[in-house]
N, C-alpha and C positions, 0 to 999 in steps of 0.2 A: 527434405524440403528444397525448395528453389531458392535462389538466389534474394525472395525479397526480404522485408524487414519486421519483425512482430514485435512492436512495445509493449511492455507487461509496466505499469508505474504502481510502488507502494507507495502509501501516503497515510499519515495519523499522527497523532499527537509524539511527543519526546517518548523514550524507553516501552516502546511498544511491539517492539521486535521485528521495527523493520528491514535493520540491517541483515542479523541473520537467518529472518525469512526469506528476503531476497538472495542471500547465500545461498541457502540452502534449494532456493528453487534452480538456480541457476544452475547447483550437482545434478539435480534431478534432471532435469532437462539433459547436461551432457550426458549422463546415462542411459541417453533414452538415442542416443547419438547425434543430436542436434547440434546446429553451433550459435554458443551460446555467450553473452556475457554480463559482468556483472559492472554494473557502475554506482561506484561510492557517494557517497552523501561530501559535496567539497565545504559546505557547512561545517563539518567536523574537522578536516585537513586545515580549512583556515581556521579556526581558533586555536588548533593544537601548533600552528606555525607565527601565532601573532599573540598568543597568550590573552586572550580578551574575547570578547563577543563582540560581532559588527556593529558600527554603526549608522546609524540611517543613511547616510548616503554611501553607505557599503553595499549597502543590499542589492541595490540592482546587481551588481559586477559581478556578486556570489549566482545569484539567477541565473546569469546571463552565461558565468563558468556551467554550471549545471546542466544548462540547455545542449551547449556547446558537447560537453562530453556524452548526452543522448544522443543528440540528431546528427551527429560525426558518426555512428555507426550503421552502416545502411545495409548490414547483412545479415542476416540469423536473426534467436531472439536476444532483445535486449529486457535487461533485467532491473529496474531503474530502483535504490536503494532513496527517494526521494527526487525530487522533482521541481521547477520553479515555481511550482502554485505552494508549496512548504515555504517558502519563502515569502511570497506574497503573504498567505496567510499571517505568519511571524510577524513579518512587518507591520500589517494592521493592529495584530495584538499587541504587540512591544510601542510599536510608536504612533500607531493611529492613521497608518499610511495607507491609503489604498492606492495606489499611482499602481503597484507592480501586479494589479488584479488580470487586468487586461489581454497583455501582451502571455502572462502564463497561462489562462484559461484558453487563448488560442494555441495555446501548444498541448495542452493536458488534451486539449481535442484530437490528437494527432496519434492519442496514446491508443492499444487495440484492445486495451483492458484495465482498468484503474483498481485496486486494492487498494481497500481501505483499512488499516488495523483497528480491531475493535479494542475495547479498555482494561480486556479482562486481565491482562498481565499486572505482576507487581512493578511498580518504578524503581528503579534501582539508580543513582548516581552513576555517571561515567561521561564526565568531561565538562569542561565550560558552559558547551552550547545546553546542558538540560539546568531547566529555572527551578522544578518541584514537583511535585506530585499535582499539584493546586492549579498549574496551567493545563496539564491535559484534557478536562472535559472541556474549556472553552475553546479550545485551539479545535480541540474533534468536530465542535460546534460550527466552528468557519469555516474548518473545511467541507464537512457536510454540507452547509446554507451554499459553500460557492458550486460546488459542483453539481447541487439541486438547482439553484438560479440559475444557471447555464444550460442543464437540459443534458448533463451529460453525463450516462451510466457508471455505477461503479458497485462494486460489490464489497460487503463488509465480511473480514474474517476473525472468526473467534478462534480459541482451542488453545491447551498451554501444551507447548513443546511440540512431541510429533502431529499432536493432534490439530495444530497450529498449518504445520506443513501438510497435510492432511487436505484442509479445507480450501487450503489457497490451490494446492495440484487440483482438486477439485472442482473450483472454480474457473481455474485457467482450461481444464478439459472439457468445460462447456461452455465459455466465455468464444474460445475460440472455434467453435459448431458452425459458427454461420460465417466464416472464413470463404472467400471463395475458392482457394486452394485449401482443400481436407487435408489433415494431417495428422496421422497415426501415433497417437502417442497413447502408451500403455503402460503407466508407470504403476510399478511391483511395490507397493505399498496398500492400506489398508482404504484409501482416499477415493476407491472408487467403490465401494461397498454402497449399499441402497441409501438412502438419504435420513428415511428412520433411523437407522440401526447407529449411523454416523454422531445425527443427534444426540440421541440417547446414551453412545459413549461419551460425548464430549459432555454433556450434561452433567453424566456422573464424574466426571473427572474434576469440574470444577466447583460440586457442592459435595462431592463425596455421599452422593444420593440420599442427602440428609434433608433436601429441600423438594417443593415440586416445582414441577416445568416450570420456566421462565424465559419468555419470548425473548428480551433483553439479553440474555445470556445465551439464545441460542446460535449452534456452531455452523449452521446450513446458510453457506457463503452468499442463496439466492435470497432467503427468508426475508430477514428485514429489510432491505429495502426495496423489495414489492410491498412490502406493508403499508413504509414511507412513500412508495409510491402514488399506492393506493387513494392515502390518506390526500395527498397533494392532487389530486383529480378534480 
């Protein structure tokens, strides 16, 4: 690839596996010989260095680190483990704030692919910053409603584990299609397999093919939100 910049940003509720899907895209990628990087969630960095969880007039500064360490990289892809609309969002949930909407919607704009994690993972505890199990459907909520309000794409990924990684390489290999520079990426996993076939294994991996089809649980990164799309016409 050339010299310019591809933003790839996950976003979704707590312990939804954004961190080590964004990992793990980020191997894939350099394997594929790109250059690539990963940026951490500093949400996590600051509460693990202040023992506590922000408070409201913290939040912008955390945003605002966030930003800083995406849009400081202007080469290869970047790989963003959360974003300053994660922030925003929190902030309206936690304290009702909407001030930090703005300023990150026009950066989430900047992004050349947004991933969204879907819910189907289990919550597991791991640090200050996660509240429970009980915040992630309305957090997924807000960020949905902001990024629908705005008008701006993003696609949602299902699947547990590789199947997870799977959908998101997936996504990214046709997310990036209408690129004006083409770029060749042919990654040796199972992720570009026909879109049926993808379904139908993620499907069974997550009822252990004890239930039938369920649009909600489906793992095809385009599906539901042309649904939502649809539905919003």
């Amino acid at each position: 690839m050339s010299n310019r910049v591809i933003r790839v940003a996950l976003l979704g509720a707590e312990s939804t596996g954004k961190t080590s899907l964004s990992q793990h895209i980020t191997q894939a990628l350099l394997a594929q010989g790109q250059m690539a990087a990963y940026v951490p969630e500093v949400l996590r960095e600051w509460c693990q260095m202040n023992g506590r969880t922000p408070a409201l007039h913290e939040q912008r500064q955390i945003a605002q680190q966030q930003a800083e360490r995406i849009f400081s990289i202007q080469e290869g892809w970047v790989i963003a483990d959360t974003t300053p609309l994660m922030t925003a969002v929190y902030s309206d949930y936690v304290f009702k704030d909407l001030s930090l909407y703005e300023e990150a919607l026009g950066l989430q704009a900047q992004f050349d692919l947004t991933l969204v994690m879907g819910l189907d993972v289990a919550w597991v505890p791991d640090g200050l910053q996660r509240d429970g199990e009980h915040v992630r459907e309305p957090v997924d909520n807000l960020v949905r409603q902001a990024m629908s309000k705005s008008q701006l794409p993003f696609k949602v990924i299902y699947g547990q584990d590789e199947a997870r990684l799977n959908a998101a390489l997936l996504a990214i290999s046709q997310g990036i299609s209408n690129l004006n520079e083409p770029l060749d990426l042919k990654f040796s996993v199972p992720s570009l397999q026909p879109t049926q076939t993808q379904r139908e294994a993620s499907q069974y991996g997550l009822n252990q093919g004890k239930t039938a089809w369920r649009c909600d649980l489906c793992s095809d990164a385009e599906c539901e939100h042309r649904l939502f799309s649809d539905l919003l016409k």
